[in-house]
RODO-2510 file (C-alpha; in nm, 4 decimals, decimal comma):
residues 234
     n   res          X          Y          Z
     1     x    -0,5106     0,4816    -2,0569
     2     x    -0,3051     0,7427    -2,1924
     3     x    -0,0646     0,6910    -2,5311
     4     x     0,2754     0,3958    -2,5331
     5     x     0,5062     0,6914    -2,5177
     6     x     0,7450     0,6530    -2,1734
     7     x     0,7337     0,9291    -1,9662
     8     x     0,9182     0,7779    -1,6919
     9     x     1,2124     0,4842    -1,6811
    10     x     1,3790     0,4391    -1,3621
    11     x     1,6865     0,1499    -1,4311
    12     x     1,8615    -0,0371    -1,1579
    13     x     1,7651     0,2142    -0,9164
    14     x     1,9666     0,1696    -0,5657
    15     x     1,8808     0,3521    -0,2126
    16     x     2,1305     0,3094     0,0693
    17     x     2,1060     0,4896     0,3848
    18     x     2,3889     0,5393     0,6262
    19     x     2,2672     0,4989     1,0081
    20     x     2,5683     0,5387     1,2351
    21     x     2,7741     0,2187     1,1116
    22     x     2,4835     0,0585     0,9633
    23     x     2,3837     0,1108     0,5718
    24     x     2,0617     0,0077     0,5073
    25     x     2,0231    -0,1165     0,1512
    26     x     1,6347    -0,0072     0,1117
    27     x     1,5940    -0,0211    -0,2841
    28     x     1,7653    -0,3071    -0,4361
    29     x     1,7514    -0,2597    -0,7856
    30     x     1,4375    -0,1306    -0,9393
    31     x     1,3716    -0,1237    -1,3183
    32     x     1,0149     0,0391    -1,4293
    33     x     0,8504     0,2078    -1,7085
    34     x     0,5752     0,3628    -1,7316
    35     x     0,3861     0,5449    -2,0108
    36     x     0,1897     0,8772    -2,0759
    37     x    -0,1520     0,8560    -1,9293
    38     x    -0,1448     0,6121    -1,7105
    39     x    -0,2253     0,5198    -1,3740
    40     x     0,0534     0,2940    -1,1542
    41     x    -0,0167     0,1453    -0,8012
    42     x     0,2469     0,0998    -0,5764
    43     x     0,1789    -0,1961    -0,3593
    44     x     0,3340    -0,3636    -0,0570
    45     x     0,3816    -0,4174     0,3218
    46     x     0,5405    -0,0972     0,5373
    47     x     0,9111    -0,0435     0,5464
    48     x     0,9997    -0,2400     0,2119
    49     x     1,0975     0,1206     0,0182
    50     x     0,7709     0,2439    -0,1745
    51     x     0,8058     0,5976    -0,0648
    52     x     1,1699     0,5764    -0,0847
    53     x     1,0810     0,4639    -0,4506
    54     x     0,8382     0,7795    -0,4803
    55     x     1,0878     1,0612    -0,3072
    56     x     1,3849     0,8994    -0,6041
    57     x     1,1218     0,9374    -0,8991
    58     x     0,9923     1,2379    -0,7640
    59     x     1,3852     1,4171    -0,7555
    60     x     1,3252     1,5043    -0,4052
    61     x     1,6095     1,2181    -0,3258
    62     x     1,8816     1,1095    -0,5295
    63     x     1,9667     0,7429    -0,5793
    64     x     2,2603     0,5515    -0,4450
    65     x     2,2843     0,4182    -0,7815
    66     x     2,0854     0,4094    -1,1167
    67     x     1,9407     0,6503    -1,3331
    68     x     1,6244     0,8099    -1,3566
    69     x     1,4695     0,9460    -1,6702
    70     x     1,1541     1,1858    -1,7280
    71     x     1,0390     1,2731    -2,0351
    72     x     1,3602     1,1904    -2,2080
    73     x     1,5596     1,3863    -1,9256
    74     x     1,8253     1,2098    -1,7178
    75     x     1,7219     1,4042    -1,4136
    76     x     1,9995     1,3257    -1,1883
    77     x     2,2573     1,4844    -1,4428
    78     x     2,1368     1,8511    -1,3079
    79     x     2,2815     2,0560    -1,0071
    80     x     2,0252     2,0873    -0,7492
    81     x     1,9039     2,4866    -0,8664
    82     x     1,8204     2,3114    -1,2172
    83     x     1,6815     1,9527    -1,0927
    84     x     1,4360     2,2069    -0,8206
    85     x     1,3511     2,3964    -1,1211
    86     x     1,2783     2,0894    -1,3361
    87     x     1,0589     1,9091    -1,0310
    88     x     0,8707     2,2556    -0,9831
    89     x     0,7346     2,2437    -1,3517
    90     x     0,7391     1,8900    -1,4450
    91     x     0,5862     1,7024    -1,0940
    92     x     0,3235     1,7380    -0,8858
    93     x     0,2771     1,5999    -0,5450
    94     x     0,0168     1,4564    -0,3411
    95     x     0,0891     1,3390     0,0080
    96     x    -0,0631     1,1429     0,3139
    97     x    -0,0988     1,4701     0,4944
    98     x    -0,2358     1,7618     0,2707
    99     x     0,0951     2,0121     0,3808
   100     x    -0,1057     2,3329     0,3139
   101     x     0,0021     2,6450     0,4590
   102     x    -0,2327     2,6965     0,7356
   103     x    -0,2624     3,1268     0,7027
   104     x    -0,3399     3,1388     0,3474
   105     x    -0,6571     3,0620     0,1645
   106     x    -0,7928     2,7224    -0,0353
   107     x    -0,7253     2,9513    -0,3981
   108     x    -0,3847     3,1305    -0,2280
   109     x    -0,2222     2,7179    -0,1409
   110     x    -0,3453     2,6122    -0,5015
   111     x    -0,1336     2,9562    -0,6301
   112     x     0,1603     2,8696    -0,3832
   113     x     0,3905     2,6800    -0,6701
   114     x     0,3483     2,8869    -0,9370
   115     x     0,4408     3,1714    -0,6884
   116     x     0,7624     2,9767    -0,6379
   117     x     0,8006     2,9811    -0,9606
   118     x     0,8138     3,2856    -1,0560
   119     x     0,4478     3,3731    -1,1780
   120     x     0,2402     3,6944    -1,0676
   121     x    -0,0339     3,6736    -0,8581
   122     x    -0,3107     3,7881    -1,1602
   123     x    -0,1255     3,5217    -1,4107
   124     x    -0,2336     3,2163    -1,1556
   125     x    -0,5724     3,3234    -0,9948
   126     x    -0,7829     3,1970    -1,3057
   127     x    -0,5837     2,8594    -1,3787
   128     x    -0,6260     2,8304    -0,9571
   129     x    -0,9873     2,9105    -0,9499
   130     x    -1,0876     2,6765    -1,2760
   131     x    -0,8583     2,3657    -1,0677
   132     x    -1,0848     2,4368    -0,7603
   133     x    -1,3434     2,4094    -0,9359
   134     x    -1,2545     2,1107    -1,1289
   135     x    -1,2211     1,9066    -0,8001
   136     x    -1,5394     2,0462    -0,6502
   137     x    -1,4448     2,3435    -0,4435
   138     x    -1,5968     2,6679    -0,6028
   139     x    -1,7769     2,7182    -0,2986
   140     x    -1,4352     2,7057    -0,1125
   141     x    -1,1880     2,9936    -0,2880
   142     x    -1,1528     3,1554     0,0160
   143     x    -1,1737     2,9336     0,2986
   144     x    -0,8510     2,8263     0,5277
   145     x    -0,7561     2,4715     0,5694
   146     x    -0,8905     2,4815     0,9099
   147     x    -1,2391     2,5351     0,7741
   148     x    -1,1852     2,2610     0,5500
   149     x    -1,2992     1,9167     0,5988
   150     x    -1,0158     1,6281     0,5555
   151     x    -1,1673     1,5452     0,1869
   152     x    -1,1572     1,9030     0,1188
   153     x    -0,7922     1,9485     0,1889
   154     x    -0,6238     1,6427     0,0222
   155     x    -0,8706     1,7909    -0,3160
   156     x    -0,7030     2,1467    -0,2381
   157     x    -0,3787     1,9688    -0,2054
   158     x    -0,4885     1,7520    -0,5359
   159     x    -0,5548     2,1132    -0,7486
   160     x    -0,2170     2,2420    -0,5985
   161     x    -0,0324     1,9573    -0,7472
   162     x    -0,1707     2,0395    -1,0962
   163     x    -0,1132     2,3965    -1,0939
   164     x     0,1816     2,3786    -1,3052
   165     x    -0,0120     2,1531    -1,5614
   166     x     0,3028     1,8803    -1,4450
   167     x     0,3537     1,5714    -1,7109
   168     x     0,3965     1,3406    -1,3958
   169     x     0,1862     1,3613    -1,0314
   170     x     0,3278     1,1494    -0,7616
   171     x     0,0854     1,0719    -0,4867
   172     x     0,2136     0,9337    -0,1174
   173     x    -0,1321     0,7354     0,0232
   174     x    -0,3558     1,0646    -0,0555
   175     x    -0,6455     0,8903     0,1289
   176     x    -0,4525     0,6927     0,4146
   177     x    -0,6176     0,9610     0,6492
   178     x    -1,0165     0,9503     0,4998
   179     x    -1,2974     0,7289     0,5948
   180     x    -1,3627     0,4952     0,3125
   181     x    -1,6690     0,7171     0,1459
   182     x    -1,4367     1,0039     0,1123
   183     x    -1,0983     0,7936     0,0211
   184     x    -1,3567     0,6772    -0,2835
   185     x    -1,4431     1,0162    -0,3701
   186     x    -1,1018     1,1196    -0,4056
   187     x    -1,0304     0,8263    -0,5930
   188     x    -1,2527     0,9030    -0,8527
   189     x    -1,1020     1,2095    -0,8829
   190     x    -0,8053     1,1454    -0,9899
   191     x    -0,9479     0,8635    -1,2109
   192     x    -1,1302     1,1199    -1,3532
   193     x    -0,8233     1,3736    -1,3926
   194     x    -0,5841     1,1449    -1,5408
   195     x    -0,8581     1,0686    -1,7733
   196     x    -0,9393     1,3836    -1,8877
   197     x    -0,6084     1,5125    -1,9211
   198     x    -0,3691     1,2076    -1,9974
   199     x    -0,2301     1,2970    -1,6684
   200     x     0,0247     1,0138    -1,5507
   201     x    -0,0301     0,9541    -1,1937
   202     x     0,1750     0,6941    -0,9551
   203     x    -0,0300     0,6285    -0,6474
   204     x     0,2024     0,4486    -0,3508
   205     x    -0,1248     0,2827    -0,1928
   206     x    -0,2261     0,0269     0,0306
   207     x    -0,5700     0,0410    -0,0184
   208     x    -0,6475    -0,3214    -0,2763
   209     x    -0,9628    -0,1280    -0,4063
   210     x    -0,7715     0,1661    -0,5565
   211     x    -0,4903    -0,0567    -0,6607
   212     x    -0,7191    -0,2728    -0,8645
   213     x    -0,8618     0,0098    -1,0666
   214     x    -0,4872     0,1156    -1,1574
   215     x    -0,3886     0,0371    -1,5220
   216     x    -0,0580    -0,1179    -1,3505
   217     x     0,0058    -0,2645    -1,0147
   218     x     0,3587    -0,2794    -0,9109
   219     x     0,4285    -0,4361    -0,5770
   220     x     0,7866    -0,3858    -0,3833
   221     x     0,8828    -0,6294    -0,1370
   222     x     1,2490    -0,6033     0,0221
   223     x     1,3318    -0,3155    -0,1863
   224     x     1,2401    -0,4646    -0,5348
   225     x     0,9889    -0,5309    -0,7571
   226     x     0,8419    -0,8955    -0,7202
   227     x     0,5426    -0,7929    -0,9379
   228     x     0,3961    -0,6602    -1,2210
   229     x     0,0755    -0,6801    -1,3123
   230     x    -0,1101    -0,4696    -1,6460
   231     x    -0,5130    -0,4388    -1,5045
   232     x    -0,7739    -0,4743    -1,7747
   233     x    -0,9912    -0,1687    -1,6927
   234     x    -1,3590    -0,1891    -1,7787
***
C-alpha cells in the first residue's frame, strides 16, 4: 500500500436520472476516501450504482449533487474542455470490454491517448513499447486486436490506461469477460503495477477473490455505502 496522502474524496455524492416522469435516485449519498497507492474494491449486487459511482469519480459523469476532489482539485468546478483535459492526463480507464480500435495495432491503441493529447508519434512509441512490455506483450507490438486473445486485449487495454503515467486508474470488471486462469493473470497484474508504481487503482468487481486481495473493500447497496472494510494484505 501506497503513502496516507488522499488522492481522491468524493463527499455526499448524489446521481439522479430523469426517465420520462420518473427520476431514479441511483447514488444516495456517497462519502469515500481513498489514498495514494492503494487498491479499492467496489462490491455489490447489479443495478445498485457501482459504475454510476465509477463514471462520477472518473469525470466522465457529473453528479446530481456533491463534490468530487482529485489530487486536491475540485473537478467538477471546470468547463467540460478543461475537466476532458484534466481526465486525459490524470485517469486511466479499464473497462469490461477492452474498446480498442479495431484497424490500428497493439503499440498504435497503447499510443491512442497521448495522440489525443497532443503528443507526436516518436515522443510516445518508447513509453508505449516499454508498457507492452511491462504487461507481457513484446511479442505483440504489432498485432491487431483481432489477433489478440481476450487476456491479451484487456493487458493492451491495461498499458493504454497508463500511457499518460495517470495518478488514478479506474477499472469497470476488467476480467468479467476471462475464464478464471486468465481473470487471475490479469489480476496479478495490476497487483503488481500498483505495486511497483504506487499506482491507485479502484476496481468495480464482483469477483470475492480479487476483492479480498484489495487493500479496501467498499460495498454499495441501494446507492450507498453499507460497508467498509481495510484488508490486512499478507
Amino acid at each position: 500500500m501506497g503513502s496516507n496522502r488522499i488522492i481522491l474524496r468524493a463527499r455526499n455524492v448524489h446521481k439522479v436520472f430523469q426517465l420520462g416522469k420518473n427520476k431514479v435516485h441511483v447514488l444516495k449519498g456517497v462519502d469515500l476516501e481513498v489514498t495514494e497507492g492503494q487498491i479499492v474494491a467496489v462490491t455489490g449486487p447489479s443495478g445498485v450504482g457501482k459504475s454510476t459511482l465509477l463514471h462520477i469519480l472518473g469525470t466522465l459523469d457529473r453528479p446530481s449533487r456533491g463534490t468530487i476532489e482529485i489530487d486536491d482539485t475540485n473537478v467538477f468546478e471546470f468547463d467540460e474542455k478543461r475537466l476532458a483535459r484534466f481526465r486525459n492526463r490524470t485517469i486511466g480507464f479499464v473497462f469490461q470490454f477492452h474498446h480498442l480500435l479495431p484497424e490500428f495495432t497493439a503499440l498504435e491503441n497503447v499510443m491512442m491517448p497521448g495522440l489525443i493529447g497532443g503528443q507526436t508519434q516518436d515522443e510516445l512509441v518508447n513509453r508505449a513499447q516499454a508498457l507492452l512490455h511491462e504487461v507481457g506483450l513484446s511479442h505483440r507490438l504489432g498485432h491487431r486486436p483481432g489477433e489478440l486473445s481476450g487476456g491479451e486485449m484487456q493487458r493492451v487495454a491495461v498499458a493504454r490506461a497508463l500511457m499518460l503515467d495517470p495518478k488514478l486508474v479506474l477499472a469497470d470488471e476488467p476480467s468479467g469477460n476471462l475464464d478464471q486462469a486468465t481473470s487471475q493473470l490479469l489480476h496479478e497484474l495490476l497487483w503488481n503495477l500498483s505495486r511497483k508504481h504506487n499506482r491507485t487503482f479502484i476496481i468495480v468487481t464482483h469477483n470475492r477473490e480479487l476483492a479480498e486481495e484489495a487493500d479496501k473493500v467498499i460495498e454499495i447497496s441501494d446507492g450507498r455505502i453499507i460497508k467498509e472494510q481495510l484488508n490486512q494484505i499478507v
